[in-house]
C-alpha positions in Angstrom: 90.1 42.9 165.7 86.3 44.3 166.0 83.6 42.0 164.5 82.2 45.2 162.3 85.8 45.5 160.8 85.8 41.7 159.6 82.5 42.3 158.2 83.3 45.3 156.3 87.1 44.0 155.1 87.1 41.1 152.9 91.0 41.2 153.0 91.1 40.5 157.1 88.1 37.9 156.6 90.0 35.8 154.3 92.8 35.9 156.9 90.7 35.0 159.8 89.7 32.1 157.9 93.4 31.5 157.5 94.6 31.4 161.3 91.1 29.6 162.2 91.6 26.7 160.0 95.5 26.5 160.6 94.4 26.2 164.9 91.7 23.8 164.0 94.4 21.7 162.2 96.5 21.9 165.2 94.2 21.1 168.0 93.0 17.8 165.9 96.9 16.8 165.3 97.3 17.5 168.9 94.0 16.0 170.5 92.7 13.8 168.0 94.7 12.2 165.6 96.4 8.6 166.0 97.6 7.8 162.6 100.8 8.9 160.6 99.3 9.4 157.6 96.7 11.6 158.6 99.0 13.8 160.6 101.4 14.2 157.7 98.1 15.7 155.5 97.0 17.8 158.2 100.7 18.7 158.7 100.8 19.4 154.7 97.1 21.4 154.9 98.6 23.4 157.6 101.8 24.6 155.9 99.4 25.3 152.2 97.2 27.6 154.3 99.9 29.2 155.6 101.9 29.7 152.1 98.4 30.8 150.4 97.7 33.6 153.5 101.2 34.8 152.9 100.5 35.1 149.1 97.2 36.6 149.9 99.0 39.6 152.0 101.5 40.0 148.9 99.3 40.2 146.5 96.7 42.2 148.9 100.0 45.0 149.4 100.3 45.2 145.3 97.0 46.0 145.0 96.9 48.5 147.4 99.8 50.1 145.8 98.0 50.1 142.8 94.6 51.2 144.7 97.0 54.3 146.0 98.1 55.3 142.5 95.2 55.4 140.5 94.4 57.3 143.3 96.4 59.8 142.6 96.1 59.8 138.9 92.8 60.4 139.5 93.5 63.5 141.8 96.2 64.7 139.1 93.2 64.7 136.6 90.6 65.7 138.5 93.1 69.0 139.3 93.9 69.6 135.5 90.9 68.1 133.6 87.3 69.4 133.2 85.4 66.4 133.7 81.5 66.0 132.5 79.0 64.0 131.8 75.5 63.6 130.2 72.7 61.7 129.1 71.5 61.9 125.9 69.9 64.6 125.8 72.9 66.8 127.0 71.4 66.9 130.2 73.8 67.0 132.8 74.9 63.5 135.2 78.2 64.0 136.5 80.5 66.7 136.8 84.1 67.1 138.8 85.2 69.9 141.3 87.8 71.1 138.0 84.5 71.8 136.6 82.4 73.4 138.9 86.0 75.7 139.9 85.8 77.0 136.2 82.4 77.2 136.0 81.6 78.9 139.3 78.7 76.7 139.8 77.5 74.3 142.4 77.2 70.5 141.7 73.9 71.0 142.6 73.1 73.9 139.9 74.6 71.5 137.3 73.3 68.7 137.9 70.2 67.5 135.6 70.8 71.1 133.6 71.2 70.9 129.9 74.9 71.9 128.5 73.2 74.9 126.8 73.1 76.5 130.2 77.5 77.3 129.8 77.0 78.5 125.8 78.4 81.5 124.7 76.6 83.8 122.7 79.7 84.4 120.2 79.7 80.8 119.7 77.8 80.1 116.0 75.3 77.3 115.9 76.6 75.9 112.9 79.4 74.6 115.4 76.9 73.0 118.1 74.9 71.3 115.0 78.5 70.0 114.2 78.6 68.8 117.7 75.9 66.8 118.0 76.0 65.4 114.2 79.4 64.1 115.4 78.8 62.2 118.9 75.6 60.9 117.8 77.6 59.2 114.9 79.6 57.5 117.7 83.0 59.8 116.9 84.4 61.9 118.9 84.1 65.5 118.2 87.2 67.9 119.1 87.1 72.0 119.2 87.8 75.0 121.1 85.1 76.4 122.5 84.4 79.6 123.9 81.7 79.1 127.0 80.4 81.4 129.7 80.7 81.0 133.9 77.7 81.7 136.2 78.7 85.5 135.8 78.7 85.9 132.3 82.6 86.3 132.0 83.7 84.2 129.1 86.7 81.3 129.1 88.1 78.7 126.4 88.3 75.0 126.5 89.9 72.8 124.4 87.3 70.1 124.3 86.8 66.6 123.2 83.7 64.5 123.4 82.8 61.5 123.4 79.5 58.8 123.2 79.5 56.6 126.2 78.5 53.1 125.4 77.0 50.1 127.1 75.1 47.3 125.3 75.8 48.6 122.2 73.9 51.4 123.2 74.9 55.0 123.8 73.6 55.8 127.3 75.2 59.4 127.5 78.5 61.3 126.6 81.7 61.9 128.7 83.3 65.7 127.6 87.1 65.9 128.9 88.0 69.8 128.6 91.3 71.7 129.4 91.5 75.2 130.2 93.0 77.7 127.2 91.7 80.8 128.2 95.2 82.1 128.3 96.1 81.1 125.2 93.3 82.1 123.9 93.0 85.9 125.2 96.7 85.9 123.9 96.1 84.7 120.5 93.4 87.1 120.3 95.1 89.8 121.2 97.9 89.2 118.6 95.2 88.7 116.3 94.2 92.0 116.8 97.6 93.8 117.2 97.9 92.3 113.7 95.1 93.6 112.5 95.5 97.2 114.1 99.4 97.3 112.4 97.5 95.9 109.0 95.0 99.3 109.3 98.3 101.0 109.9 100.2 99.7 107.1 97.1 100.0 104.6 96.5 103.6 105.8 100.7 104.3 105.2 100.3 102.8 101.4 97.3 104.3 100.6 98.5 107.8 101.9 101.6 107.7 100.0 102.5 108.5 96.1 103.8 105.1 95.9 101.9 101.9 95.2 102.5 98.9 96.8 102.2 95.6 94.3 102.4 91.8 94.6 102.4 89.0 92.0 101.7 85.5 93.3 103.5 83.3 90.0 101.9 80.3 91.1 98.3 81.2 91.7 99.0 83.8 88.7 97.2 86.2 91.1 98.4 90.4 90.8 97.5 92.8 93.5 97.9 96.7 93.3 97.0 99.1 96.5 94.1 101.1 96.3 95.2 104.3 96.4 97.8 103.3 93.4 95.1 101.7 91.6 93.3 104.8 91.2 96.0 106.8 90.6 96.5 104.4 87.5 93.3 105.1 86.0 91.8 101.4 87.0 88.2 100.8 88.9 88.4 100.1 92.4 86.9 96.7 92.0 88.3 96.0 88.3 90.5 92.5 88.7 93.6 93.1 87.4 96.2 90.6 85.8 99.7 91.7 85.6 99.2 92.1 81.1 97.2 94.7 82.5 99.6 96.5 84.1 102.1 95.8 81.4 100.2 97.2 79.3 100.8 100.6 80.5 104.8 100.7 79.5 105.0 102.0 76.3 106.2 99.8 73.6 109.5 100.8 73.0 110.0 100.1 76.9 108.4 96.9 77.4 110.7 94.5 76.2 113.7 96.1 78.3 110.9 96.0 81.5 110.3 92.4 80.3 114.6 91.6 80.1 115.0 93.0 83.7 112.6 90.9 85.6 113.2 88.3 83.4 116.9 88.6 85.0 115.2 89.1 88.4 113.9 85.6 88.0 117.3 83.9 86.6 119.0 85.6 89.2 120.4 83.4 92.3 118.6 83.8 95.4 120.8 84.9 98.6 120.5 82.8 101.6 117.7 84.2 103.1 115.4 83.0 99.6 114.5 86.3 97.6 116.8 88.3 95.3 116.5 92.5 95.4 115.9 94.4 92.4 116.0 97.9 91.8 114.4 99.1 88.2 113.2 102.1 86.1 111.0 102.3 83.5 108.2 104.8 82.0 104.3 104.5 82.1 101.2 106.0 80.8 98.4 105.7 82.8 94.9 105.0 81.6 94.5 108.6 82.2 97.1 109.6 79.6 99.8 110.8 83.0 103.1 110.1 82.0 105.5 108.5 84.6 108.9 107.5 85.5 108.3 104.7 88.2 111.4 103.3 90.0 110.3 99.4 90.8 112.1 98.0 93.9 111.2 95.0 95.8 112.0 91.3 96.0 111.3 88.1 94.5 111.1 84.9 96.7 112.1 81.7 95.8 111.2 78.2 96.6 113.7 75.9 97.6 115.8 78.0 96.0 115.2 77.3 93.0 112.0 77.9 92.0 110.5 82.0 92.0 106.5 82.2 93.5 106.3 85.7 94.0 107.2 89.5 93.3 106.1 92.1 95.4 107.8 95.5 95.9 106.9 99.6 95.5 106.0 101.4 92.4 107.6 105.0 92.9 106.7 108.0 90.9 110.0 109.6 90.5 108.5 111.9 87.4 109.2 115.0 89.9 112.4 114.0 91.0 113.6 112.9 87.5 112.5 116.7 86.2 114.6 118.1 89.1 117.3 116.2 88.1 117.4 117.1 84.4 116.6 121.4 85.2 119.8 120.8 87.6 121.6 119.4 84.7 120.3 121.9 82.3 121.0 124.5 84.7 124.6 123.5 85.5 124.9 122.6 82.1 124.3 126.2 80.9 126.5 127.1 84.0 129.3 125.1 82.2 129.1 127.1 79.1 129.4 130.3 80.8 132.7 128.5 82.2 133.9 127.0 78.9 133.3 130.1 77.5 135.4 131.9 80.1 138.2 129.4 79.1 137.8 130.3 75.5 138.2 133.5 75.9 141.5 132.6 77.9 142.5 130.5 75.3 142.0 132.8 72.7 143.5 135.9 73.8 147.0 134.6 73.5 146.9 133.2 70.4 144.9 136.3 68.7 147.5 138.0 70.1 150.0 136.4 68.6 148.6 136.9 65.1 148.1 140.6 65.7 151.9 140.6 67.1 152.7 138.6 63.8 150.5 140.2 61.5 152.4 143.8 62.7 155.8 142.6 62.7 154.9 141.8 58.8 153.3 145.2 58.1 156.4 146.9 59.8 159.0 145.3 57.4 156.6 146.2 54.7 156.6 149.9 56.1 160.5 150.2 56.4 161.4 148.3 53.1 160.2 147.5 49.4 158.1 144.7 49.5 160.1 143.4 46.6 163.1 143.0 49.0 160.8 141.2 51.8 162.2 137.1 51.0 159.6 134.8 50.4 160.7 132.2 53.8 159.7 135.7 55.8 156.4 135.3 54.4 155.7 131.6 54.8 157.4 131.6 58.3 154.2 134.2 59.1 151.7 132.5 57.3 152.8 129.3 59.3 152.8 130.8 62.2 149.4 132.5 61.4 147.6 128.8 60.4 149.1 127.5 63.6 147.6 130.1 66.0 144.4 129.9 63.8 144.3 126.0 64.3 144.3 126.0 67.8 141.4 128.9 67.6 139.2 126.0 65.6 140.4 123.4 68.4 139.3 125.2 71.3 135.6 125.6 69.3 135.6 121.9 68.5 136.2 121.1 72.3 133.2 123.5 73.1 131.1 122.0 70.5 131.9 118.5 72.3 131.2 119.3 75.7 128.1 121.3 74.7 126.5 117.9 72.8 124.5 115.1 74.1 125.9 112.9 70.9 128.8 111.7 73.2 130.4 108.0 72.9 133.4 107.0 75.2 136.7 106.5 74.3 140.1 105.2 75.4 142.5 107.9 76.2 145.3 109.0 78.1 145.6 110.4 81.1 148.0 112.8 81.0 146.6 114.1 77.5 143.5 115.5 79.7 145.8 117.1 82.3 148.0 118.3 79.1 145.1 120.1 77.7 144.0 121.2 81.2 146.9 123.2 81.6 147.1 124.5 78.0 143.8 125.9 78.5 144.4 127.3 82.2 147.8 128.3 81.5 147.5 131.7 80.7 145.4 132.6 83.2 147.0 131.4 86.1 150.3 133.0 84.6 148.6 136.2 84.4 148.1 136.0 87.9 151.9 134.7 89.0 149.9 130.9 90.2 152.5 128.4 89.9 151.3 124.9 89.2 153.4 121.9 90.0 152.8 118.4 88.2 153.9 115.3 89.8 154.2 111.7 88.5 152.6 112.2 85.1 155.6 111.0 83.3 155.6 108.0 85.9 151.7 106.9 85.4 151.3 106.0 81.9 147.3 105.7 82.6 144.5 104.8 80.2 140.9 105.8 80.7 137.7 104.4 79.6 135.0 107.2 79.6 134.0 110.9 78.0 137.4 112.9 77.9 136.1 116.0 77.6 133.6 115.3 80.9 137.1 114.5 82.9 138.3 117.5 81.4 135.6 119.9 82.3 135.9 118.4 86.3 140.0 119.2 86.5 139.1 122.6 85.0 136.7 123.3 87.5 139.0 122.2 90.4 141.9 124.5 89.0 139.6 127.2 88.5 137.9 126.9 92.0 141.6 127.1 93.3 142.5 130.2 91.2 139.6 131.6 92.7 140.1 131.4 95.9 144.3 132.3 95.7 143.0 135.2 94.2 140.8 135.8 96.7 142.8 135.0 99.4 145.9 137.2 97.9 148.0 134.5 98.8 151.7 135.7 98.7 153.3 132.7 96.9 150.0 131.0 95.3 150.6 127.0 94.5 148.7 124.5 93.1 150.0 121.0 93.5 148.7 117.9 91.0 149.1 114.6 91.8 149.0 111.8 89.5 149.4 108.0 91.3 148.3 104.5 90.2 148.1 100.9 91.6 146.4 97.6 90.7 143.0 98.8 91.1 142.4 102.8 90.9 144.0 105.9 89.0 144.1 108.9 91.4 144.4 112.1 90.8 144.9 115.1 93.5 144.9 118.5 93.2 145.9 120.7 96.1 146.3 124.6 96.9 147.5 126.5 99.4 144.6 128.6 99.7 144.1 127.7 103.8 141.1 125.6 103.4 137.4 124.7 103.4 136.0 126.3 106.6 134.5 123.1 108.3 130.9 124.3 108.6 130.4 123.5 105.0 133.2 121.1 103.5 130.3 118.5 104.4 128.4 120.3 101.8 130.0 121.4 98.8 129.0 118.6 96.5 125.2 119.5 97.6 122.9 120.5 94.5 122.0 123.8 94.6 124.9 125.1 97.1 126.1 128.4 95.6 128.0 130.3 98.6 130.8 131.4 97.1 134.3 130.2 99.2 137.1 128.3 99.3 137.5 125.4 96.7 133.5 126.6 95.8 133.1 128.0 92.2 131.1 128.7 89.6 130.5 126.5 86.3 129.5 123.1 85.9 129.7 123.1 90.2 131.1 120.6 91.9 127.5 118.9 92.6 128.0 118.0 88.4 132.0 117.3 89.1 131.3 114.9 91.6 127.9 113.5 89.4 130.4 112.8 86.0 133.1 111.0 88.3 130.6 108.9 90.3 127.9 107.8 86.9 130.3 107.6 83.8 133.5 106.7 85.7 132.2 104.9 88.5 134.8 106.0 91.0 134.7 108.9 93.8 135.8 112.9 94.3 136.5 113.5 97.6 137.8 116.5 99.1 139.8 117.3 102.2 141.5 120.0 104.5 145.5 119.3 104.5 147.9 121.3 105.4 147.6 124.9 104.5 145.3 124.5 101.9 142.0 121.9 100.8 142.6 118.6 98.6 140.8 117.1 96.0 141.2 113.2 95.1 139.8 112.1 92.2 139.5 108.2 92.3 138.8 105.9 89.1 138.7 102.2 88.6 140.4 101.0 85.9 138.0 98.5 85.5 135.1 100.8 84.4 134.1 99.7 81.2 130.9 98.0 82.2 129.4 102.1 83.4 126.6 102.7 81.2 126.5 105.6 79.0 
């Protein structure tokens, strides 16, 4: 063992010491001691030194163990941690390689430099003031902070600092900083994809007709879009309250707009938190515009339980809602024209029959004394007169109900509908040799809830589309087949000719508004667009149609629970 080695370790000194006293307590046992007793203690002295240099090597092997860890703890940090220090004046003392790696400076650029020297110019000064009022209060201050390297490129730490304290003094400040420039450059750019899709979405709402709203219940807060705003007839920087809004549904209106939300708000939440609505209701802007706005949104709940906010689309449907009533008005008239085609049908026979009566009369008169006509000759004619004449009135009574917008519904059979429907179309189709079939109408003893006369004008339509296109078609043996079937739920009823079908390029589209290409199954009158319009809002059920067999099908479904359809 070299003399400069012993010198330098304290560990192999003390063990030196050990062996030199344990062979110095030998050689006087051996050499120079006489008595037992002192033998025995040098014996004793000998074994303790021995024990204590063993002890000495354990515990000198535990705290190298311990040397070797903190070790490399201390390289684990000094690999992942930012490490610096200062004096008091934020001059620079210490920093680590993590630091200077970042940085891209030398130790020996840092090194007596104020902090200053790594600021970013994005970062405000109210933050550094922050700084400083913190440390020098003894706390530790904790931000992310933007800083810039040696060639002006810009990373993110997530910083805390600290006062560093000796004496009861602070002698400087230790800053332990981990990289989040990833994070960072990341949450930035989601912060500015947001923003970009928030441009997008502004630029969408204030481009469109509609008007985006929200109503924050808690805060009592109510937001209109810009663009909506002004269409409204409000300022661009007038604060609105939702009264304000309210205030532009007319009177008579607002207490059914107030009932529906009002419902909105009782209404169970799904599982997701919000319950969907779907309203309409008239305005009058500040302008003096009239609209029909359909609402349609969502209102969130809290726990759900409580509501905090509305927010949905205002949509002017004042166009569509026109369109809709000139297409009614339109098919409407259209339906006359037909009823009045019917009338005509219905009345020729019976006019008939009174000119047939009223000559069959005349002719007795002619060939014998009136005094010899009996007087049962005259009432059978008169009868026979008042009973063709009554079912002239009838057939103006049904026209005048059809034609009026003073309609209530009604419970009714049935198989009085398809009773009248054939007493109307009889004639007609007898005229031209169509023979019409009726099946399970004695079976199906079915009541309707809804406008008779409406279910009457669609099975006219039907049969008439069919005599149509038989006629058309100059189908040899013409046949129209109608179906009446029940079960627990629906009523259906089917009507089916033989006329070869609905050519497939528009089947798709004969319930379209507006699609008047006369063909197969496709008619004049109230249309089918109207047909399928009175099944679907006053019955609530469905009319489908279909190619089967030699000729198309129409199925007429209806709940028999419909008593809940509005009027």
């Amino acid at each position: 063992m070299k003399l400069n080695h012993l010198i330098k370790n304290p560990h192999d000194r003390i063990i030196a010491t050990h062996f030199l006293v344990i062979i110095i307590l030998i050689v006087n046992i051996t050499f120079f001691t006489t008595e037992l007793i002192s033998f025995v203690i040098q014996s004793i002295l000998i074994v303790a030194v021995f024990l204590h240099n063993k002890d000495d090597y354990n515990i000198w092997n535990e705290l190298q163990k311990v040397k070797n860890q903190l070790q490399e703890d201390s390289d684990i940090f000094n690999r992942n941690v930012i490490v610096s220090e200062s004096d008091v004046d934020g001059n620079i003392t210490y920093v680590n390689e993590n630091f200077c790696d970042i940085t891209g400076y030398a130790k020996d650029e840092l090194l007596g430099k104020p902090h200053s020297l790594l600021r970013s110019p994005n970062t405000p000064t109210s933050m550094y003031n922050k700084l400083w009022k913190t440390i020098q209060n003894n706390e530790t201050f904790h931000a992310t902070i933007e800083n810039r390297k040696k060639d002006g490129s810009l990373f993110w730490t997530d910083s805390s600092i600290s006062p560093i304290r000796s004496d009861n003094k602070t002698i400087g400040y230790k800053a332990i900083r981990f990289d989040t420039t990833k994070q960072a450059l990341a949450h930035e750019g989601l912060q500015s994809q947001i923003t970009e899709q928030a441009k997008r979405f502004e630029f969408a709402i204030n481009s469109s007709r509609d008007g985006f709203w929200d109503y924050n219940l808690k805060e009592n807060e109510f937001y209109l879009s810009a663009s909506w705003k002004h269409r409204l007839g409000f300022q661009e920087d007038e604060k609105l309250k939702y009264l304000d809004y309210l205030a532009l549904i007319p009177n008579n209106s607002r207490s059914e707009h107030h009932t529906a939300i009002h419902d909105i708000l009782e209404d169970t939440p799904n599982e997701s938190g919000y319950a969907h609505f779907r309203i309409r209701y008239p305005i009058t802007t500040k302008n003096g515009e009239k609209l029909i706005i359909e609402d349609v949104g969502d209102a969130f709940f809290e726990n759900g339980e409580t509501p905090t906010r509305i927010t949905g689309f205002h949509r002017d449907i004042t166009e569509k809602e026109h369109q809709a009533k000139m297409l009614e008005s339109q098919n409407r008239m259209s339906a006359m024209g037909e009823m009045l085609g019917n009338i005509a049908h219905q009345w020729r026979q019976p006019i008939g029959a009174i000119n047939n009566t009223l000559n069959d009369l005349e002719f007795d008169i002619e060939l014998e004394d009136l005094e010899q006509i009996d007087s049962q000759t005259f009432l059978n004619t008169s009868k026979k007169v008042k009973e063709y004449t009554a079912h002239l009135s009838q057939t103006i009574d049904d026209f005048r109900t059809m034609s009026s917008n003073e309609k209530s519904k009604s419970q009714f059979l049935l198989q009085d509908v398809l009773q009248e429907a054939y007493e109307i179309i009889s004639s007609s189709y007898k005229k031209n040799n169509i023979d019409i079939n009726f099946t399970g109408a004695k079976e199906c003893q079915c009541e309707i809830y809804g406008y008779k006369r409406e279910l009457l004008q669609v099975i006219l339509n039907i049969l008439n589309n069919a005599q149509d296109v038989l006629i058309d078609k100059k189908i040899q043996v013409p046949l129209v087949q109608l179906l009446l079937s029940e079960n627990e739920q629906s009523i259906y009823i089917m009507i089916h000719d033989n006329g070869g079908g609905i050519p497939e390029a528009i089947i798709n589209k004969i319930f379209d508004p507006y699609f008047t290409t006369k063909h197969e199954s496709v008619g004049t009158g109230i249309g089918l667009y109207m047909s399928k319009k009175i099944i679907t809002t006053h019955f609530n059920g469905t009319l489908e149609v279909m190619n089967e067999n030699d000729g198309a099908k129409f199925i007429i479904e209806i709940p028999k629970d419909n008593k809940s359809i509005n009027k």
